[in-house]
C-alpha positions, 0 to 999 in steps of 0.5 A, spaced: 353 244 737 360 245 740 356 242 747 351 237 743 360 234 741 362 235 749 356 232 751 356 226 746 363 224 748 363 225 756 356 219 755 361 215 751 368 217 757 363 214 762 360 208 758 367 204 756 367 200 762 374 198 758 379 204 756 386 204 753 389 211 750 389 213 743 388 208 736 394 212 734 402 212 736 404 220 739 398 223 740 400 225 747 408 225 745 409 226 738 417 224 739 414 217 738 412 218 732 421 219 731 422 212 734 417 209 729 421 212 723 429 209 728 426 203 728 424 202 720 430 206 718 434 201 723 431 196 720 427 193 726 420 194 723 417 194 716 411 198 716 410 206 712 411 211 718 412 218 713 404 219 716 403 222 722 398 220 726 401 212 725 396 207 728 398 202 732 395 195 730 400 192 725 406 196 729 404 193 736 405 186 733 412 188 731 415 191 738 412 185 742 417 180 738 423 185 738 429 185 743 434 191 745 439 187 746 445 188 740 441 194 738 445 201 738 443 207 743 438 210 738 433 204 736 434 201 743 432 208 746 426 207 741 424 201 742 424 202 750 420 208 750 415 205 745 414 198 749 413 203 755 407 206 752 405 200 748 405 197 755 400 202 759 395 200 752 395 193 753 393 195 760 386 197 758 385 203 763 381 210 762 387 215 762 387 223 762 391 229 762 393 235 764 397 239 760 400 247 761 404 250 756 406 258 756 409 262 751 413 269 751 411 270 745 407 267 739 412 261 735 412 263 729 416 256 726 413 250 727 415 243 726 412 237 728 414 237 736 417 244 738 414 250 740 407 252 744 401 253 741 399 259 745 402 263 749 398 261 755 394 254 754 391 248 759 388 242 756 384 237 759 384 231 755 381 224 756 381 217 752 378 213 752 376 205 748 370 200 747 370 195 744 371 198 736 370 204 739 375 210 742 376 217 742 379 222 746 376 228 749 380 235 749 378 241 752 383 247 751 383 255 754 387 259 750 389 266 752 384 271 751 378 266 754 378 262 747 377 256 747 376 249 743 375 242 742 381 241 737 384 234 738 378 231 740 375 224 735 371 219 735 372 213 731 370 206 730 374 201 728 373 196 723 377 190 720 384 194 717 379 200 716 377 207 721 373 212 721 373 218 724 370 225 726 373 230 730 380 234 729 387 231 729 394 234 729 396 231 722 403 231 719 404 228 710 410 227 708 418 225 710 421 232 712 423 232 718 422 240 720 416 242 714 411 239 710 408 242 704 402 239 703 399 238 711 402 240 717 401 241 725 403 249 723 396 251 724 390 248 728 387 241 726 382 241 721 375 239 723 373 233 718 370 226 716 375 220 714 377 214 713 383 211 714 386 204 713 388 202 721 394 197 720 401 201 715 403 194 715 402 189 709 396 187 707 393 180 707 390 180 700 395 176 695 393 182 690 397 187 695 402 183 697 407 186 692 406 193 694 409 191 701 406 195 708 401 201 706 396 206 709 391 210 705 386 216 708 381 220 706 379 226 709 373 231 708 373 236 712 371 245 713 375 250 714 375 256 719 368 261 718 373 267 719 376 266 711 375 270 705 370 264 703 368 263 710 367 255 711 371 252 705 371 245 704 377 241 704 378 234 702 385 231 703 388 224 701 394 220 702 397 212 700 404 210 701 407 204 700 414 200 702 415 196 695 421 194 698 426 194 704 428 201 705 423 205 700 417 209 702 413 212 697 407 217 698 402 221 693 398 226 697 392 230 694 389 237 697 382 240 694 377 246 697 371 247 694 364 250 696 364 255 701 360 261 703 357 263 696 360 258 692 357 251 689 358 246 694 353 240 693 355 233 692 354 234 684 360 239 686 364 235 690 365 230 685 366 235 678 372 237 683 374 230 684 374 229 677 378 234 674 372 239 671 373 245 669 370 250 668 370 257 664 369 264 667 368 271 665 368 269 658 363 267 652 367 260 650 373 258 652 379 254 649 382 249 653 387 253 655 383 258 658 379 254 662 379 254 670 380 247 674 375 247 679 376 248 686 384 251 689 388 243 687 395 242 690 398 234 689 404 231 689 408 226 692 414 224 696 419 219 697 425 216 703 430 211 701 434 209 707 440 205 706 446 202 711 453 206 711 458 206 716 454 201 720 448 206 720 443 208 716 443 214 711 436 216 710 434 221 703 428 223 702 424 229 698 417 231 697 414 235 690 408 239 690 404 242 685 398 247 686 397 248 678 395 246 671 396 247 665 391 242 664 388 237 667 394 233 668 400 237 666 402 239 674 406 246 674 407 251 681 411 245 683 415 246 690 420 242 692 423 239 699 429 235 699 434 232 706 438 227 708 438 224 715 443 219 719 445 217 726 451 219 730 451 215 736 444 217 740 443 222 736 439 223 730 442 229 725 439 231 718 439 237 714 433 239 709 432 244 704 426 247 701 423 252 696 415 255 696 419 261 691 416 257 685 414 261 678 407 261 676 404 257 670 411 255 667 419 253 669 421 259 664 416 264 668 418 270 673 412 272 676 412 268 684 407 269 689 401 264 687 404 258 691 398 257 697 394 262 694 388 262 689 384 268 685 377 266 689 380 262 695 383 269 696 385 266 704 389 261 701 391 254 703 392 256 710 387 256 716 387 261 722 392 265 718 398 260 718 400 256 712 397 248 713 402 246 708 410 248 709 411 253 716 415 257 712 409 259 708 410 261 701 415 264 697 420 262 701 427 258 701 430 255 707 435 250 710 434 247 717 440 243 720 437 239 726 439 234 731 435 230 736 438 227 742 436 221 745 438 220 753 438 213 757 433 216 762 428 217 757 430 225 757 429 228 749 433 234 746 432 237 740 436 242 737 435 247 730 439 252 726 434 254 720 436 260 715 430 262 711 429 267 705 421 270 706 419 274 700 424 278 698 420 280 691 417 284 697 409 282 694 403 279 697 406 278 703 404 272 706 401 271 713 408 269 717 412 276 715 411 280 720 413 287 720 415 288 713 415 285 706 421 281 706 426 278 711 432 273 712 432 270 717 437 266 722 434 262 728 437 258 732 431 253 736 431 247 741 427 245 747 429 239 752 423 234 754 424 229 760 419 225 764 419 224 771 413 220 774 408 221 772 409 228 769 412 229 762 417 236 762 419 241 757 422 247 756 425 250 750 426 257 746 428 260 740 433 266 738 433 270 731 436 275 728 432 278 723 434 282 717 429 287 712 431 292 707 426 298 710 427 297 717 432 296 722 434 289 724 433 286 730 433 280 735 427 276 737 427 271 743 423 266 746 421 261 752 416 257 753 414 251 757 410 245 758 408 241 763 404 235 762 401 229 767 397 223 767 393 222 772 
């Protein structure tokens, strides 16, 4: 299968006599997805940006008509690196890259664009567009001799609408440093969807009021390697500007299926519908009964407001996994910060707590938050959380700065103290070593292009604290280096 895939995208690589890269903002540099959020929360741009990745149609428009002069550092540096980028599509070339990375160690916190993957990896990437087609092509070895296709898509366009198939990095929601419901903390998922292709607004007067939005639905399988090996999963979102300043976003996640589990067409749509089922009993009462499938739904918001000539941007996310019945969302983790600017540097501070009580607010039982009693893999992929990186039953508080420089030059710094586990029970997959730990990291890197090559360093230090062992010190480099041919 994985070469009938290679083979099928090589053909189209070859045929797209006319190619520009990627449909979607920051495939290659995730930091462009950050100078989308500066301009709309500059007031420059008027489109949903808590989704990542973000299309260009509608965004593009924008950028052409918008000038840096007057702006401050932080938004012209934005609009520079974006007008570059939106530049080198517009010029309609077949582009490949070439991507080294290597680690010291596994990273075990990831945000959206910090840390390596592997701790040795090269990817071969090409892009390519045709007509209403475009895809990208990824091929990556790890350490080990493993190697994959994630990243890679094929995708049609038409109209304001997009659909796709293959595996992409993925980030719901406003945090800056974590996600609770789809992250890039594990592997993309592998899956079908269908997506809206603008974040701008609609041309429907029936949808004028909502203002810009975007919506995107997923059906997709998990890993073989899991306790109900190939899972299905199915993921959706739709945010919406209503008006200046404030984005909201309703997120929805569901497995199903699976090895030795129902997983027909009837079955999916009981799941979509909120069936529930009883088990192990004769007769059940409603209370009693199980919601079909592992659900986690919720929704977030941003709201951005200018003070001191700059803005100030509040958002949060709540997700609930449980119910006490079909509507009524219990296990509810929370996610809330604050971000601004200061001179050509954004800072935010942002907290979050997967520690939840099961069932209801006045129970003290935790340790169900991404876990499941028959999805005992829980909500995560290849052994990581595909929600939060800190995983469950966690409290933690990032403070973050990311750095713009007038040479293109990017640095980004994290201070992050966490609290992992500390009832020391079902421990999830992000302890290492015992049960419960603080922790106290300190992570960063610095990024810069030169010619053709887009250069990154960074590394982390974390003084770990456990209550049965010794504490101790961990440190990490890694390095990436990435060129356009």
């Amino acid at each position: 299968m994985k070469v009938l895939i290679a083979a099928a995208f090589c053909v189209l690589a070859i045929c797209s006599s006319k190619a520009i890269g990627s449909p979607w903002i920051g495939t290659q540099d995730k930091q462009l997805h950050y100078d989308v959020q500066t301009l709309a929360e500059w007031g420059y741009l008027n489109s949903a940006v808590t989704t990542y990745p973000i299309p260009w149609k509608g965004i593009a428009e924008q950028i052409t008509m918008l000038s840096g002069e007057g702006m401050a550092p932080m938004p012209a540096q934005a609009l520079a690196r974006l007008s570059h980028y939106l530049a080198i599509q517009k010029r309609q070339e077949y582009r490949q890259f070439a991507t080294l990375q290597g680690a010291t160690d596994d990273v075990r916190f990831r945000s959206l664009d910090d840390g390596a993957e592997e701790t040795a990896k090269l990817t071969l990437t090409s892009e390519f567009y045709h007509q209403r087609w475009s895809g990208q092509l990824a091929v990556n070895y790890a350490s080990g001799g493993r190697s994959n296709f994630d990243n890679s898509f094929l995708a049609y366009q038409f109209g304001d609408w997009n659909l796709r198939v293959g595996s992409l990095d993925q980030f719901w929601g406003p945090g800056q440093s974590s996600s609770l419901i789809l992250s890039n903390n594990t592997r993309p998922l592998k899956s079908l969807a269908f997506s809206r292709s603008v974040t701008t607004e609609s041309n429907s007067p029936m949808l004028a009021w909502i203002g810009p939005w975007y919506f995107t639905t997923q059906l997709g399988q998990m890993e073989e390697d899991r306790a109900v090996p190939d899972t299905n999963l199915f993921i959706s979102r739709f945010t919406m500007r209503p008006f200046k300043g404030f984005e909201f976003g309703l997120s929805w996640s569901a497995m199903w299926g699976g090895e030795g589990q129902d997983g027909n067409i009837g079955d999916f749509w009981d799941v979509l519908t909120l069936q529930s089922e009883c088990v192990g009993r004769p007769s059940c009462t409603d209370e009693q009964r199980n919601q079909l499938g592992n659900h986690l739904a919720g929704f977030d918001f941003t709201y951005t407001f200018n003070l001191l000539s700059r803005p100030m941007t509040i958002y949060a996310q709540r997700i609930g996994e449980d119910s006490q019945n079909t509507y009524t969302i219990t296990d509810n983790a929370k996610l809330i910060g604050f971000s601004t600017y200061i001179d050509s540097t954004k800072v935010f501070i942002e907290t979050s707590d997967t520690g939840i009580a099961c069932g209801s607010d006045n129970s003290t039982v935790n340790n169900c938050f991404y876990e499941d009693a028959l999805y005992t893999s829980g909500y995560r992929m290849y052994n990581r959380s595909m929600g939060s990186t800190f995983d469950s039953d966690a409290k933690q508080i990032t403070l973050g700065a990311n750095i713009r420089f007038d040479d293109g030059a990017i640095a980004e710094m994290y201070i992050r103290s966490a609290e992992l586990n500390p009832d020391g029970q079902l421990p999830p997959p992000v302890l290492t070593g015992a049960a419960s730990e603080d922790v106290l990291e300190l992570s960063g890197f610095y990024q810069r292009p030169y010619g053709n090559w887009l250069l990154k360093a960074g590394g982390s230090i974390a003084n770990r604290e456990f209550d049965v062992r010794d504490d101790e010190v961990d440190a990490l480099l890694y390095l990436k280096a990435q060129y356009a041919f």
